[in-house]
N, C-alpha and C positions, 0 to 999 in steps of 0.2 A: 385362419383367424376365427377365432368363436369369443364368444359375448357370454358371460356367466349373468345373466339377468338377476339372482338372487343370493345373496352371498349375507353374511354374520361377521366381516372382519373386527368392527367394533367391541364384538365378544372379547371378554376377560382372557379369555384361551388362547387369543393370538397376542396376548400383551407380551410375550417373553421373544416372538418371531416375526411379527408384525409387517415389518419391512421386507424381512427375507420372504415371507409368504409372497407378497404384492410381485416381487421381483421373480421368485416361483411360478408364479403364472404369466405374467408376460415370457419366460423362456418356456414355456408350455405351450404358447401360441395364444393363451388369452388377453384378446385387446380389450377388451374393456370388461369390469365388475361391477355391478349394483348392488352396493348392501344399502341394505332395506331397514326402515325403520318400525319399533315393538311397540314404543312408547316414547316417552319426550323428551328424555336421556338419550336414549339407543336412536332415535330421529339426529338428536345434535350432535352423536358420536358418526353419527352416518355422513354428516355433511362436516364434520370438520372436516374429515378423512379425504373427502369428497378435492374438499378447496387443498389438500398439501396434496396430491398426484391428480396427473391430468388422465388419466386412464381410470380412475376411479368417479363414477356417479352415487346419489343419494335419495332415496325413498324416504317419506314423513307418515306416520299414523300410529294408530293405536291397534294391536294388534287383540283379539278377544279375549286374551287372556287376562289382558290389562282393559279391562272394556268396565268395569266397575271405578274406574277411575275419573274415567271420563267424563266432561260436563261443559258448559260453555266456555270456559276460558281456556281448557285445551282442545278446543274446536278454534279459538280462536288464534292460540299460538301455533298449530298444524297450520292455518293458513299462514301465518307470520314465516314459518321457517320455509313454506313452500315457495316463497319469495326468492328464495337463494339459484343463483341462474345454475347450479349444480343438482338441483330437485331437480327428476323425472318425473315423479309418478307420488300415488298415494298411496299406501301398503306399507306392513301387509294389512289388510282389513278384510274382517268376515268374523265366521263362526266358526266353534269348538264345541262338538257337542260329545268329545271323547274324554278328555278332563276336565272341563267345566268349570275350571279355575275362576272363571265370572259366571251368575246366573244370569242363567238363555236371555231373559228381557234385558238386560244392560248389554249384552253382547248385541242382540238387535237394533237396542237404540243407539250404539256407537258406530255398528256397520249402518244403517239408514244415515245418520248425520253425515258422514265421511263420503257416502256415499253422494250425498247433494254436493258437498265440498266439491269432491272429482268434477262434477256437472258445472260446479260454480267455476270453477278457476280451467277446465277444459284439459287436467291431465291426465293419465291413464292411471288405471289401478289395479295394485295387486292383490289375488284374493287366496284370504286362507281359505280354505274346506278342509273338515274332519269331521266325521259322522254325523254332519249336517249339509248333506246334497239338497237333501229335497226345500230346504227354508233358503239356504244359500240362493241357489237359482229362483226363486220366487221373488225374493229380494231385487236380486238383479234382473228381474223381467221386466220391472220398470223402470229400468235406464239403462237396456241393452241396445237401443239405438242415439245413445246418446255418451255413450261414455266407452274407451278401449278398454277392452278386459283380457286379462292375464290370470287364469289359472295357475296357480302356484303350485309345485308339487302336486300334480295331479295325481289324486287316488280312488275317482269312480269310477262308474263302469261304461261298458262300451255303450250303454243307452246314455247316458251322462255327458260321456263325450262327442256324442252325437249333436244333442241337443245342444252344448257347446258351439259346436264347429255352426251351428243353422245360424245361433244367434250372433255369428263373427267373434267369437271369443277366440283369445289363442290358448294352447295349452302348454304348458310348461313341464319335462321333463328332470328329472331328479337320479339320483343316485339309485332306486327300486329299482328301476328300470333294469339295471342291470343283477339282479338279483337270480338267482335260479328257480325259485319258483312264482316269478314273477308273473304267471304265464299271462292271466289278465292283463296287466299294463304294459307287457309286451306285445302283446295282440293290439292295444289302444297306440301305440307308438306306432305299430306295423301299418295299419290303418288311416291315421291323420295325415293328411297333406301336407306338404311340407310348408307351406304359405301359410299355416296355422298354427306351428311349432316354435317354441324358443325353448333352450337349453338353460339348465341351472345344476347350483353345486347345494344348493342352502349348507352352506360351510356356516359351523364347525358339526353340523350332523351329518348324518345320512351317507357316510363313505361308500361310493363306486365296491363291487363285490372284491375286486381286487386290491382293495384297501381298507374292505373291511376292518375292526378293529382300531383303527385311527383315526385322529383327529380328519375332519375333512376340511378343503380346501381348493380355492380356481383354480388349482393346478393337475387338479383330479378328472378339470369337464371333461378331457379328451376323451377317460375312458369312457364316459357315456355317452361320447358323440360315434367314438367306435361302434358302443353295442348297437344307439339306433341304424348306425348306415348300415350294419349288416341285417338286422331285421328288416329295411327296407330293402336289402341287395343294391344299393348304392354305395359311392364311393362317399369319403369322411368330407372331402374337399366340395363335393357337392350339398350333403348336407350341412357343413361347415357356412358355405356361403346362403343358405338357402336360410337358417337360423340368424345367421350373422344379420344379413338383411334386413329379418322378420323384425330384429331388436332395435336395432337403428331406425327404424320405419318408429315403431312403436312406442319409444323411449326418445328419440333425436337425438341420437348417438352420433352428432359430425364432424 
């Protein structure tokens, strides 16, 4: 059983498969998926989704892309939809300092607001990073003992991850992972404990090497729960349960 902590089904791309996708991954062995929300659209496409399948959860936020948008009334409707007993968490939220789609100060002040949010309402959250480690983590230094944190598609380095794992952060692996020259974030998977790991597809991107080329999707986790257990020399069924766990724990997947 494995948990796809981060999923896009709500994307326009699953409009034609939508169902068959969902059904897709539960005969994959994925019990349950979290798509996450961008913005306040892709928030209420995430929880509708959320309330028609019971194997499906829903994440609220603005993610930085759309971080120029943001202002007190969708601070205040993020809380309104968190309301929904199908919310887990708040994500994705952070910074993008590789396309810049928002400038760095609105991406700041929508990551800090959202950031108090998580603190305020006591749910976990999920964080973008992109060529913003170092602002990222500064951010989150002052509410790393106050807030659960999920690195999202983790893409720093093994000092990164380090500093991660001290501050009880978990780290979320992705489709890279399985990449051939991956060799850094396979060192960083090989590494990480498993009590600090949770698995993701971020479908419709980032396909598994073996499916490169295509749309991605939860039906895809398995391969990357394959590559890590072999990078760890562990069996899939151990880190299977060891993620599965970490997400349930994290999210209140019961």
């Amino acid at each position: 059983m494995l948990v796809d902590t981060h999923a896009h089904l709500q994307w326009a791309t699953f409009d034609k498969d939508r169902e068959k996708a969902i059904r897709r991954a539960k005969k994959a062995g994925v019990k349950y998926i979290i798509n996450i929300g961008f913005d306040i659209d892709g928030s209420k496409r995430a929880i509708e989704l959320a309330e028609k399948h019971k194997e499906l959860y829903a994440t609220v936020g603005i993610h930085p892309h759309n971080a120029s948008q943001f202002n007190p009334k969708v601070l205040d409707k993020l809380r309104e939809l968190s309301e929904n007993p199908k919310v887990v968490a708040i994500g994705e939220i952070g910074l993008d300092y590789y396309r810049n789609l928002s400038p760095k100060q609105a991406q700041k002040k929508a990551f800090e607001a959202q950031l108090f949010l998580t603190k305020e309402l006591e749910l976990p959250v999920v964080i973008h990073d992109r060529e913003a480690h170092a602002d990222t983590l500064k951010m989150l230094s002052k509410f790393k003992e106050k807030i659960n944190v999920v690195m999202h598609c983790f893409s720093g380095s093994r000092e990164m991850a380090e500093d991660c794992v001290q501050s009880n952060f978990h780290i979320s692996f992705a489709g890279p992972v399985t990449f051939p020259n991956s060799y850094k974030l396979q060192d960083i998977a090989k590494w990480v404990d498993l009590n600090k790991m949770v698995l993701e597809t971020d479908s419709p991107w980032l396909a598994p090497q073996e499916m490169r080329g295509k749309r991605n999707e939860p039906a895809f986790l398995p391969f990357i729960a394959r590559k890590i257990a072999a990078l760890k020399g562990i069996s899939v069924d151990e880190l299977a349960k060891a993620t599965t766990g970490n997400a349930q724990e994290i999210f209140q997947l019961f």
